[in-house]
Residue frames as a rotation matrix with the C-alpha (Angstrom) as fourth column:
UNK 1
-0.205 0.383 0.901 16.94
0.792 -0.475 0.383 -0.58
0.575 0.792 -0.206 2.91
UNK 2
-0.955 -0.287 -0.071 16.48
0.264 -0.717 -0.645 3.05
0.134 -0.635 0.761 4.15
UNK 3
-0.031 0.937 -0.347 13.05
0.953 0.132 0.272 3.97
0.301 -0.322 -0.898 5.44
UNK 4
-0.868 0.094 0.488 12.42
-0.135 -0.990 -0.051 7.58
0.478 -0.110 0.871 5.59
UNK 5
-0.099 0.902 -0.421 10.12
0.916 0.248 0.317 8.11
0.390 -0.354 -0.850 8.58
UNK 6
-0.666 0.166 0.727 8.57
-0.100 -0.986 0.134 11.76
0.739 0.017 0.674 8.47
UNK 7
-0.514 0.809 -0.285 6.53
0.748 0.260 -0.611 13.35
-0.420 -0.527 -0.739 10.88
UNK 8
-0.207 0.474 -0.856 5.19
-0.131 -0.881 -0.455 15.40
-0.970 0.018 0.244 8.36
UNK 9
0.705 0.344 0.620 3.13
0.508 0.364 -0.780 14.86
-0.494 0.865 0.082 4.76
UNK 10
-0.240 -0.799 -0.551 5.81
-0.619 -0.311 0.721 15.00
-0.748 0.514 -0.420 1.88
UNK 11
0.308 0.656 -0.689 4.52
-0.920 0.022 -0.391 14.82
-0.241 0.754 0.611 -1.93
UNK 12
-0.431 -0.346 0.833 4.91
0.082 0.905 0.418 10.81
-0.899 0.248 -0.361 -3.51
UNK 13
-0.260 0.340 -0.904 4.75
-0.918 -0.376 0.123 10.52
-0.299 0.862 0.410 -7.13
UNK 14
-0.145 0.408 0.901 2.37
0.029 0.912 -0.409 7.86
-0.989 -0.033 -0.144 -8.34
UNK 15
-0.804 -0.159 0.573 2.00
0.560 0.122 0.820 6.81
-0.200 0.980 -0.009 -12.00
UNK 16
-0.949 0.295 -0.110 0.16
-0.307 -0.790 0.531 9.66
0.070 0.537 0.840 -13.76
UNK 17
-0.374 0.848 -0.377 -3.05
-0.337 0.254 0.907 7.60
0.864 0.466 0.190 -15.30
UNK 18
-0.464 0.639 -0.614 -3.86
0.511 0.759 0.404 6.72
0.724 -0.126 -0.678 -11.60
UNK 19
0.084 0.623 0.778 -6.44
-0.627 -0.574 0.527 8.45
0.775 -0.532 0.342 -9.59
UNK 20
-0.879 -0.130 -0.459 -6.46
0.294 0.610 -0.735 7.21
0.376 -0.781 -0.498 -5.60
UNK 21
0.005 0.735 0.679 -9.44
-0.229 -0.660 0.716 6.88
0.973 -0.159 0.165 -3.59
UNK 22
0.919 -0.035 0.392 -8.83
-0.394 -0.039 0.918 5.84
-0.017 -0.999 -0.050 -0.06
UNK 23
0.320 -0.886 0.336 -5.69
-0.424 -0.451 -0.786 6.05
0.847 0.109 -0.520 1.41
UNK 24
0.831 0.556 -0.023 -4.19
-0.122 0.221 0.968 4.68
0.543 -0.801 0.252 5.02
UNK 25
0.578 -0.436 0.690 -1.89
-0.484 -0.864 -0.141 5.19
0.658 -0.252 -0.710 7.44
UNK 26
0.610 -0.139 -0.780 0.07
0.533 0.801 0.274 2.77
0.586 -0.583 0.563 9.64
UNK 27
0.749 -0.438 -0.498 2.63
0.153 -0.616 0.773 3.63
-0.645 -0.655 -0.394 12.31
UNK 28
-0.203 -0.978 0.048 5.39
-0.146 0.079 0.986 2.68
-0.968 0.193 -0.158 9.62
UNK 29
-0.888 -0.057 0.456 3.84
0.392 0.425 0.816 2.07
-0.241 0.903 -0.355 6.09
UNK 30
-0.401 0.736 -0.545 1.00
-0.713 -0.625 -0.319 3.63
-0.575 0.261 0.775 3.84
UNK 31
-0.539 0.233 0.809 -1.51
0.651 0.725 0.225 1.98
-0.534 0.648 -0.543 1.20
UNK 32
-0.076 0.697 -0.713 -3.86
-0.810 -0.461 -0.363 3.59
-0.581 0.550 0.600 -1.43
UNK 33
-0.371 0.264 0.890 -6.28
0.616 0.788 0.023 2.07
-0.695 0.556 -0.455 -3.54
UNK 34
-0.896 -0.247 -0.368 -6.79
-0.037 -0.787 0.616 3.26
-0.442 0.566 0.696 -6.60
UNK 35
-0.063 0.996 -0.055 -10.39
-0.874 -0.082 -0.479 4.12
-0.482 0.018 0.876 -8.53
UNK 36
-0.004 0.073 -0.997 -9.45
-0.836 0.547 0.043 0.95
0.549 0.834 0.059 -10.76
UNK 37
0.814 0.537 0.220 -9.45
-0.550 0.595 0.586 -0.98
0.184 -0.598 0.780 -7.92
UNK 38
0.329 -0.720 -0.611 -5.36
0.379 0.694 -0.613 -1.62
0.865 -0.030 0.501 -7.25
UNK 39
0.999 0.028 0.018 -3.97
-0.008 -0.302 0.953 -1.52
0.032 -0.953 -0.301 -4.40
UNK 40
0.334 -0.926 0.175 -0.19
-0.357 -0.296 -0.886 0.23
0.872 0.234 -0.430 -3.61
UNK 41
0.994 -0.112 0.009 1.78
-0.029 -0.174 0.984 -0.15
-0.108 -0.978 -0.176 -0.30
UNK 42
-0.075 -0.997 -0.030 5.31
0.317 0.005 -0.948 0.95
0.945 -0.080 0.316 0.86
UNK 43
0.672 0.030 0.740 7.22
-0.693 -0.327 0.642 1.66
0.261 -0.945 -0.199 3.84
UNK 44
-0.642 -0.385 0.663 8.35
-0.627 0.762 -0.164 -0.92
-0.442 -0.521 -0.730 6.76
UNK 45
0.422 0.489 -0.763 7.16
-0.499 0.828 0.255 -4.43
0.757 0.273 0.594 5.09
UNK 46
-0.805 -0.533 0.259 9.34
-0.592 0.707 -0.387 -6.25
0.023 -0.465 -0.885 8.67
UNK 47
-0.495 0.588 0.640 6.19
-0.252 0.607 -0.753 -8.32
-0.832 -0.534 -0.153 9.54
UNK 48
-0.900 0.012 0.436 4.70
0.430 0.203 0.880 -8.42
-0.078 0.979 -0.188 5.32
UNK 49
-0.341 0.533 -0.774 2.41
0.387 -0.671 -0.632 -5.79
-0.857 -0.515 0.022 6.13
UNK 50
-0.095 0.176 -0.980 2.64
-0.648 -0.758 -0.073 -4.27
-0.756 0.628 0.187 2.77
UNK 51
0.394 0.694 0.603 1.53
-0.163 0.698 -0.697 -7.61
-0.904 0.177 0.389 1.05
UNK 52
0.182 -0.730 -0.659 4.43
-0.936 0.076 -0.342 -7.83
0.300 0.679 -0.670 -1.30
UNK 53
0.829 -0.025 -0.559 5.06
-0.318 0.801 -0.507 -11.39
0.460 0.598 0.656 -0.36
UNK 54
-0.064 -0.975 -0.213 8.36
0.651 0.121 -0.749 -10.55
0.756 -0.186 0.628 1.65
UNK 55
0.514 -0.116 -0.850 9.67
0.833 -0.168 0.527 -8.80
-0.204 -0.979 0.010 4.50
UNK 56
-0.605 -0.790 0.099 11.24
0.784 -0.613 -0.103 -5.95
0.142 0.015 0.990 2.54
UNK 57
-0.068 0.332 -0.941 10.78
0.556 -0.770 -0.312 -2.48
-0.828 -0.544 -0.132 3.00
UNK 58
-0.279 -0.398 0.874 10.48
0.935 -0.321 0.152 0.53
0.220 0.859 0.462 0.16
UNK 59
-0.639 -0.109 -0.762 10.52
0.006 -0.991 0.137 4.38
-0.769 0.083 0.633 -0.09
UNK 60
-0.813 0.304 -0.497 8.34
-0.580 -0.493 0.648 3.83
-0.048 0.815 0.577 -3.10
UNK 61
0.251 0.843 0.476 4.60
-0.562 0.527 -0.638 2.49
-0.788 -0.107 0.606 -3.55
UNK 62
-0.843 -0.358 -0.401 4.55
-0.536 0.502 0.679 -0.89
-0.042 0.788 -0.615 -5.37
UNK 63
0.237 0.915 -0.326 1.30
-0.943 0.297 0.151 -2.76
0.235 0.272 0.933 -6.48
UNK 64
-0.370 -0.102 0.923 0.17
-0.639 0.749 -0.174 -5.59
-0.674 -0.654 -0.343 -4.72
UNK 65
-0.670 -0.039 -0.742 0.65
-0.740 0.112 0.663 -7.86
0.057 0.993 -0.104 -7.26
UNK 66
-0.921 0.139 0.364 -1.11
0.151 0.989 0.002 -11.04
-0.360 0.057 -0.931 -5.64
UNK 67
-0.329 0.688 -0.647 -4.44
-0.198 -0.720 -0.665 -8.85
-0.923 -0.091 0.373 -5.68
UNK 68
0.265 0.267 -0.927 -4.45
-0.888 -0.306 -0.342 -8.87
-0.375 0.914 0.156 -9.67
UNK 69
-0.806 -0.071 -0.587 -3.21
-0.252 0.940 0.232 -12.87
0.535 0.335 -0.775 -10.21
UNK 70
-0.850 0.469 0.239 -6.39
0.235 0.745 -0.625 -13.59
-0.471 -0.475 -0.744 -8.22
UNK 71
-0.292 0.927 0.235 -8.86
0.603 -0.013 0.798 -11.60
0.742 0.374 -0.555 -9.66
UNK 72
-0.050 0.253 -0.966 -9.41
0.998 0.037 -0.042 -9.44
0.025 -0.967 -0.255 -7.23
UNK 73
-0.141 -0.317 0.938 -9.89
0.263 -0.925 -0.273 -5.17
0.954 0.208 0.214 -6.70
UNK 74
-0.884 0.106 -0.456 -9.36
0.267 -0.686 -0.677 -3.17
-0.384 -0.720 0.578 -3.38
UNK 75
0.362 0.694 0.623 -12.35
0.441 -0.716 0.541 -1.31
0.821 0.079 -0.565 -2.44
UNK 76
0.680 -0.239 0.693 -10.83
-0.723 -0.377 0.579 -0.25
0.123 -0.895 -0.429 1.33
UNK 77
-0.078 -0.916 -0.393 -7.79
0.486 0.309 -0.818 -0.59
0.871 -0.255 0.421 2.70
UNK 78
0.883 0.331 0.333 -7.50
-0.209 -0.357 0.910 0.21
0.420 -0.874 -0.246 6.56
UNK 79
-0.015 -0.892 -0.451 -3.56
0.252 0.433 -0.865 0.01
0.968 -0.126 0.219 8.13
UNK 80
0.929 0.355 -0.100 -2.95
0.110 -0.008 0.994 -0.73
0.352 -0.935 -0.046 11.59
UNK 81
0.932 -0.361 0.023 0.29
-0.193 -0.441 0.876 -0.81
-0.306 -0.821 -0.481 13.04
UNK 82
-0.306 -0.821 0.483 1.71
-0.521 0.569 0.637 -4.04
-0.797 -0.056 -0.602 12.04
UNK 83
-0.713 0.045 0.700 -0.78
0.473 0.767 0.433 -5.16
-0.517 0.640 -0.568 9.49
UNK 84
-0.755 0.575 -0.316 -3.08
-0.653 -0.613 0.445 -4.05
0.063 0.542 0.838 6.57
UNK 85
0.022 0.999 0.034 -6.85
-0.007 0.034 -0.999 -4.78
-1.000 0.022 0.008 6.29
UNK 86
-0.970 -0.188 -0.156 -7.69
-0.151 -0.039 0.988 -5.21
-0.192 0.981 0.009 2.27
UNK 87
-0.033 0.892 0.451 -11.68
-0.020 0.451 -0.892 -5.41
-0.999 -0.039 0.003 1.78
UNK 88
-0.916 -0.399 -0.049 -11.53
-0.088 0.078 0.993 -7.03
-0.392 0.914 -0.106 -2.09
UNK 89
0.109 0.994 0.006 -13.98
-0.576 0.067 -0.815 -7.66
-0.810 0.085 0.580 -4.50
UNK 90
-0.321 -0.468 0.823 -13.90
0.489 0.662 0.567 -10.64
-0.811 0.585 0.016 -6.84
């Protein structure tokens, strides 16, 4: 999969009806959580960083789905290099 790594902010279009409130940066992959309390992530996924379950990668944010089969909502999301941080609430 191609991986577009910018060094420079370039607009991403997120479904309309959501509103982000904290955002985060890895060396290779972003997250945002949103005010409803989901949580996106794309990019490099080599190590499953972006909590999709798999090792793929994406140009486009996809909702961590496991997040919402548990019951769960993002409040903060923090990305480190190789791995995300997720503080949930049940």
């Amino acid at each position: 999969a191609f991986i577009s790594i910018q060094a420079f902010p370039a607009l991403l279009d997120l479904p309309q009806q959501l509103e982000v409130s904290r955002v985060s940066c890895g060396s290779r992959h972003t997250a945002v959580v949103t005010r409803g309390g989901e949580l996106y992530a794309w990019g490099w996924g080599k190590y499953g960083q972006l909590g999709h379950g798999d090792n793929a990668s994406s140009d486009q944010p996809h909702p961590v789905k496991y997040l919402a089969a548990e019951g769960l909502q993002a409040e903060e999301v923090v990305c480190g290099p190789w791995n995300t941080y997720v503080c949930v609430l049940k």
